[in-house]
N, C-alpha and C positions, 0 to 999 in steps of 0.2 A: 710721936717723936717731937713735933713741933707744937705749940699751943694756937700760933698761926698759920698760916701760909706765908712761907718765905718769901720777903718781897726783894728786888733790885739784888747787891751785890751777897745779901744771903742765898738767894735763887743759886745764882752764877755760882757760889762754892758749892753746891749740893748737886750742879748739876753735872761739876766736873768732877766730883767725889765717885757721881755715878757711872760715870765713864771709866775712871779708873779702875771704878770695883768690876764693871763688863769689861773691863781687857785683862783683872787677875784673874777670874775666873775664865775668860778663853784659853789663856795661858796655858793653865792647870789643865782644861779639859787636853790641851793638844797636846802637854808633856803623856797625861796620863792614857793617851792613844798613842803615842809615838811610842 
């Protein structure tokens, strides 16, 4: 995906991208239990 390793404030966006994508996907999981 990258041809580097994300350094400084590209790190920081990928890192809060991933945070977002693990709380849609808890989300999902808890709708789809509830």
């Amino acid at each position: 995906m990258f041809s580097a390793w994300p350094i400084g404030a590209e790190f920081e966006f990928v890192y809060i991208e991933l945070i977002i994508y693990i709380c849609f996907v808890l989300f999902t999981v808890i709708l789809c239990f509830s």
